[in-house]
Residue, then its C-alpha position, 0 to 999 in steps of 0.5 A: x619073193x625072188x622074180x624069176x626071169x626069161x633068158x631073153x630079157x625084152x628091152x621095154x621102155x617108151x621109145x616112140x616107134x613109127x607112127x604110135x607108142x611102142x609096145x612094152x614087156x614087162x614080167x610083173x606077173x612071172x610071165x613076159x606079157x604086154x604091159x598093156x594086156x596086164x591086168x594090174x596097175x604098173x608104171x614101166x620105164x626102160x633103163x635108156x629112160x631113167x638113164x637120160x632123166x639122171x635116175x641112177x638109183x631108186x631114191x630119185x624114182x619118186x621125181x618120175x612117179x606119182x605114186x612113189x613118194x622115197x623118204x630119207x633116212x639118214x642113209x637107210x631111206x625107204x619107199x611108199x606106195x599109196x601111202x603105205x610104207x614102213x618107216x621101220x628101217x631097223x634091224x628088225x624091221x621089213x619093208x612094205x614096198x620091197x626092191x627085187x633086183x634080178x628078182x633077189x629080196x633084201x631087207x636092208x634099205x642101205x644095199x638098194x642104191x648101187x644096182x640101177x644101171x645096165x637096165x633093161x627097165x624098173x617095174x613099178x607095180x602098185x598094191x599088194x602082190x602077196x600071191x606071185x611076189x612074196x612077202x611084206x609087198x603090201x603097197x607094191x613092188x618096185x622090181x629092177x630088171x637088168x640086161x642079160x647077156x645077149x646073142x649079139x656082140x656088142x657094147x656102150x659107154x657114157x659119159x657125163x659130167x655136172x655142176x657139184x663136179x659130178x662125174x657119171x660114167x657108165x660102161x657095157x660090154x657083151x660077147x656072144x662066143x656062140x649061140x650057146x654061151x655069152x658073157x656080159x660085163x658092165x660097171x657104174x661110177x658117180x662121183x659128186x661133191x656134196x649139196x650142203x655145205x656142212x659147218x661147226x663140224x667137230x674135227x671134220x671141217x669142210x665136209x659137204x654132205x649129200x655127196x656120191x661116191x658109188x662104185x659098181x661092177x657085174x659080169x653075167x654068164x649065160x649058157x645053153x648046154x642042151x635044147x631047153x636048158x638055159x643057165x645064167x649066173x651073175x656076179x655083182x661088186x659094190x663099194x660106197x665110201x661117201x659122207x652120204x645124207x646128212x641132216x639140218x637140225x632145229x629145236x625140238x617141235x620148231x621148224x626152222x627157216x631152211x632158207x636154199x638148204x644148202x649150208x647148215x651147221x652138223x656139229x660131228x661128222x657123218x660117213x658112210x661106207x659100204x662093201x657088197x659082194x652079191x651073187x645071182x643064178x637061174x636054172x630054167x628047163x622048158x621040155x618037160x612032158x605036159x608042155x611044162x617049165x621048171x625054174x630054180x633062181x637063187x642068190x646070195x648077198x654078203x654086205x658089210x655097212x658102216x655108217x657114222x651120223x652126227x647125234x649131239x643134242x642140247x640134252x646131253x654136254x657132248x658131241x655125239x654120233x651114232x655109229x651104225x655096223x651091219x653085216x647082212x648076208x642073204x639068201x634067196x631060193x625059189x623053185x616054180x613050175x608052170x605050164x605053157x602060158x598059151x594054155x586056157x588053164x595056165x598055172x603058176x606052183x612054187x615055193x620060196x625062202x628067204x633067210x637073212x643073218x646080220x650082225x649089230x655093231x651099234x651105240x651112241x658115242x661120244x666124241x668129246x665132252x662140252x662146257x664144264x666136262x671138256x678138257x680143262x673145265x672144271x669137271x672134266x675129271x668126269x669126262x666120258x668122252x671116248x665112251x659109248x652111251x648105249x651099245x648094241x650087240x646083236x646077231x638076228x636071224x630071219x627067215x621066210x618061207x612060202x608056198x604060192x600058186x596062181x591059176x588063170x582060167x580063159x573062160x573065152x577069147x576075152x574073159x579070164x578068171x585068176x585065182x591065186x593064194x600064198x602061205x607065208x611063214x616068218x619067223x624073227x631071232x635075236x641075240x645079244x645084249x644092249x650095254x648101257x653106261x649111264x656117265x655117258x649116257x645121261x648123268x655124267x656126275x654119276x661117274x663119281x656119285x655112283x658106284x655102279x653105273x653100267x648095266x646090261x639088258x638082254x636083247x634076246x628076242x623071238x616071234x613066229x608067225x604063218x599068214x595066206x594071202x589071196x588073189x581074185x581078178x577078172x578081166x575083159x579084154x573088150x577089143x585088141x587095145x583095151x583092158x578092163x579088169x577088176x581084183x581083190x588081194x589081201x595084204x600082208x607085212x610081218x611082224x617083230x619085236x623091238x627094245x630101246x636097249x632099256x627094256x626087254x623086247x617086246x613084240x608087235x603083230x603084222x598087218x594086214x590089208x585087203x584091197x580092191x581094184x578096178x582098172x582100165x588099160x587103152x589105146x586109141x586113135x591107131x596106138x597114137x594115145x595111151x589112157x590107163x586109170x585105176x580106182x582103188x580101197x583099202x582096208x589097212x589093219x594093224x598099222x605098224x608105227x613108232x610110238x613110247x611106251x612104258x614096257x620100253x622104259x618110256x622109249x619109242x618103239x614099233x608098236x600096231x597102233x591101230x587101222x586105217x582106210x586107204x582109197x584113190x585113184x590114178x590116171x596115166x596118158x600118153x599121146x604121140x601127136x603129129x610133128x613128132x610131138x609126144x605128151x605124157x601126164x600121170x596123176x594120183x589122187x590119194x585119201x588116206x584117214x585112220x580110224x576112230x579112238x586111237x592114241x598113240x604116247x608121242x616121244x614126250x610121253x603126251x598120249x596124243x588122239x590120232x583118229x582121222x589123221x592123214x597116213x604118213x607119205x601120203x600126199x593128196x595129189x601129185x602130177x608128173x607131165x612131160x612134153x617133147x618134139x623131134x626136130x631134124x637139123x642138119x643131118x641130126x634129130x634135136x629133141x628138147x624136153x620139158x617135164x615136171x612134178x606137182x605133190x601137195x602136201x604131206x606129214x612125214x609121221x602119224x601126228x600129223x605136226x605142221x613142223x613135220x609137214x611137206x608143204x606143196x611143191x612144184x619142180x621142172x626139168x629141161x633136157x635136149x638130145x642131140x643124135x646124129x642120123x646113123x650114127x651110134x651116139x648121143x649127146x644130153x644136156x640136162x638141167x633138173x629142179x631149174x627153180x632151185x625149190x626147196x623140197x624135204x625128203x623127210x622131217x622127224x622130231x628126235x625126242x632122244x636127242x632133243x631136236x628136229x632133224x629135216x633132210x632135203x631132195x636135190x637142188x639144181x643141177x645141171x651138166x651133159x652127158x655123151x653116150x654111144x652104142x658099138 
């Protein structure tokens, strides 16, 4: 799915020109095209924007977007896009909304969070994009562009610092040596205490959770050696070493008073460390006879993840973690052709692979026994700390492989039929085996009644599957500033296979979708108001989720539960009002319902009736808004702003449990920009959630370990930030 760009990278973004709303350039359809003339719905927001409003990573898109809805899960958090998500976030599992970064796939949720600086823009594109953008992009694509290397010599740096004493600095250097040749290097820091304060944690006390600690780096290399040649390189290096997100616990199936959720007991203590080392190159020749361009972009991720989360239930009399160890390493390659876009037939011709090798270093593992089993109790003869309960051994291949092509036809100056189709091709294969040891496991007495206590289950597994896709659109250019368009897309998300450790792997199909859509993209009144709305249905087969099962010995696993439709609609505006005023409102309504006769075995065992329940993240609707103005003081524009976000509410999982349940929630920001005239820098002070509302960021029962686990969005902040250009 890699997403091949130009060499010269356009800015976006929703700076505020003279006189109307800028014009922004987005590539979501493999070619820069103006965001208003793009017949598909999408939300764009320049890398100055989310700089300003504190969004450094993909998890706080969701408190700018209101179709985005990013849930937490204990370090591996993933995206849903009208309501479709996959809450698969293991080693086998894909992502329905996957994340391009420079157009470079990853399966792993863990290596999304420390790419989101030196920005161009973040393209959020809403529904499948199964033709152009590759595989599992069933609800969306959320597609990170950063600047490229540049032919003007020149740099930036930032500055900030806020309460939880975060420190955010950010700093970006470009030297154009020549037309021909330019380097670019840039790099990200953020440090911050935790939100909650963690107590009654074995051997770790004063541990706050919730904390960052992110470093990056990156140099670009862009070259042109003859005419129509264009080579660019990228190199990226990332280290996290952080408590990381942390979760409050309860009694299984009770929601607790989580009062501000900023101080709650975790009884182990929870890390998370990672270590990247990310390569990125695109070749692209543009003389070819028949006007046409050849591009090759690849890269190649090495990523090592550590991650330690606390896992001690009433169940079993010992505290526990859950150690976590991945070793991914990726590879993307995309070969594409297309002729000139200004052609009246212009095609688009490719093909991808994807391939990803990752070692499993996994368990459940006990730190120390409690009660009568810890040290100088009365069986502490048969204590098992120090043991792995469960321990998971694996080496798991992935590959993907596709063929795609995309034709757009001008039938006249206003009327343009597309047609576009891809084949995929997935295959899955693991290796390995879960050793289980039963004393630490379960029944710590069996260390002295039985003699054999330890067993093994193969975790071997394999699956192989070939799906197309397609693309129908149609859309009427009715005057230079309005778009009307209409399109049909199917939708598809591999499948797999899944074990507990317990039991054999057993295998799940993908799922599929069609959709239809129909849209509309405006200015009016001189380019001073924007209007775009979109209508869409689904029709969602094989949904994917976690359920128990006798074939995994009564575990939970991935399983297609059955289908489910999905229709809503979106409205997006923005109007540059006289005085320097600006407004701008999103809204997404949002009706999710499965469908008849299924039953789906809870955790408990309890075959439970899911048929018209509500999908998983999806709330019914949510607003965003925003009002500023620019003042001119004393030589200087002050532009204050106020914005918020409304989302009613939603169930984190397919049961619909009103203690897994998001209540509605209402939160609002203030910021004010102080920037000199003609001068290169700016001072920001913001204050975010100012109400201090509790919101979750998700919500779980954990029938394994006997307990509810609830995790939660950030709370107040506040702090500045000073930046400048040179």
């Amino acid at each position: 799915m890699a997403q091949a760009q130009t060499q010269a990278q356009p800015t976006g973004g929703t700076a505020q020109p003279a006189g109307g709303i800028a014009e922004i350039v987005v590539t979501a359809n493999r070619v820069e095209s103006s965001a208003q003339k793009t017949p598909i719905a999408l939300t764009v927001y320049s890398g100055a924007e989310l700089a300003t409003k504190g969004v450094s990573n993909v998890s706080a898109l969701a408190a700018i977007d209101p179709s985005v809805n990013i849930t937490s899960s204990t370090g591996a958090a993933y995206v849903a896009v009208r309501g479709i998500a996959s809450t698969d976030v293991t080693e086998t599992g894909d992502p329905s909304v996957p994340i391009a970064r420079d157009g470079f796939y990853t399966n792993r949720s863990f290596n999304i969070q420390s790419s989101m600086y030196d920005l161009a823009r973040v393209e959020v594109l809403k529904g499948p994009q199964g033709t152009l953008n590759g595989r599992n992009s069933t609800g969306g694509l959320v597609s990170i562009i950063t600047n490229r290397p540049s032919n003007k010599t020149g740099g930036y740096a930032a500055l900030g610092y806020g309460n939880y004493n975060a420190i955010d600095a950010d700093l970006g250097f470009n030297y154009a040596a020549s037309d021909a040749f330019q380097v670019r290097a840039s790099g990200t820091y953020h440090l911050r205490d935790g939100y909650r304060n963690l107590t009654g944690i074995y051997n770790g006390q004063g541990l706050r959770g919730d904390d960052s600690d992110v470093l990056s780096g990156r140099i670009q290399f862009a070259w042109k050696p003859v005419d129509g040649l264009k080579i660019w390189a990228s190199y990226q290096h990332d280290k996290i070493n952080n408590v990381g997100d942390v979760t409050m616990d309860s009694t299984l199936a009770v929601r607790p008073d989580f009062g501000d959720g900023k101080t709650f007991a975790n009884t182990t203590v929870t890390a998370t460390n990672l270590t990247a080392d990310r390569l990125r190159w695109e070749v692209s020749y543009d003389r070819l006879p028949a006007d046409l361009t050849l591009v090759y972009a690849g890269g190649y991720d090495n990523s090592s993840y550590r991650h330690r989360t606390d896992a001690t239930g009433p169940v079993y009399p010992a505290y526990r973690q859950f150690i976590q160890g991945e070793d991914p390493k990726t590879w993307n390659h995309e070969v594409r052709l297309s002729n000139s876009v200004n052609s009246r037939l212009f095609f688009q011709v490719g093909w991808f692979h994807f391939q990803e090798r990752n070692t499993i270093n996994s368990g459940l593992y006990n730190v120390a026994m409690t009660g009568a089993y810890a040290t100088g109790g009365a069986s502490a003869f048969l204590s098992q700390a120090g043991q792995y309960g469960i321990k998971f051994d694996y080496d798991i291949l992935t590959k993907s492989d596709a063929v795609f092509g995309q034709v757009a036809f001008r039938v006249n100056d206003q009327i343009k039929l597309t047609l576009g189709a891809r084949n995929t091709w997935d295959s899955k294969l693991r290796t390995g085996q879960a050793t289980l040891n039963f004393p630490a496991l379960a029944f710590p007495e069996w260390g002295f009644v039985f003699p054999f206590t330890t067993g093994s289950t193969p975790g071997n597994g394999a699956m192989s599957t070939s799906q197309p896709t397609y693309h129908v659109g149609l859309d009427y250019q009715v005057s230079p500033a309005s778009l009307i368009y209409a399109k049909f897309d199917t939708g598809y998300k591999s499948g797999g296979f899944n074990s507990n450790g317990s039991a054999a792997s057993v295998s799940y199909a993908p799922e599929k979708l069609s959709a239809w859509e129909i849209g509309t993209k405006n200015r009016f009144f001189g380019n001073k108001l924007q209007v775009n709305a979109s209508a869409f249905y689904f029709d969602y087969r094989g949904y994917q989720a976690s359920r128990s099962e006798a074939a995994l010995s009564g575990g939970a696993g991935i399983f297609n539960v059955g289908s489910a439709k999905i229709y809503g609609a979106e409205l997006q505006t923005i109007a540059a009002l006289p005085g320097g005023v600006r407004v701008d409102a999103n809204m997404a309504v949002l009706k999710t319902e499965f469908g008849q006769g299924i039953v789906v075995r809870d955790g408990a065992g309890n075959n439970r009736d899911i048929s018209g329940h509500r999908l998983p993240n999806a709330p019914g609707f949510v607003a965003t808004f925003g009002v500023e103005k620019a003042f001119s003081v004393g030589g200087a524009t002050v532009t204050p702003r106020l914005d918020g976000k409304y989302s009613s509410d939603f169930y984190y999982d397919v049961f619909n449990d009103s203690d897994t349940r998001s209540a509605p929630y209402v939160t609002g920001n203030f910021q004010i920009t102080y920037r000199p005239d003609n001068s290169g820098w700016q001072l920001d002070a913001y204050l975010r959630n100012f109400t201090d509302k509790v919101v979750l960021a998700n919500a779980a029962r954990n029938y394994v370990a006997g307990k509810n686990t609830y995790q939660f969005q950030a709370p107040r902040t506040f702090g500045v930030r000073v930046s400048t250009k040179f």
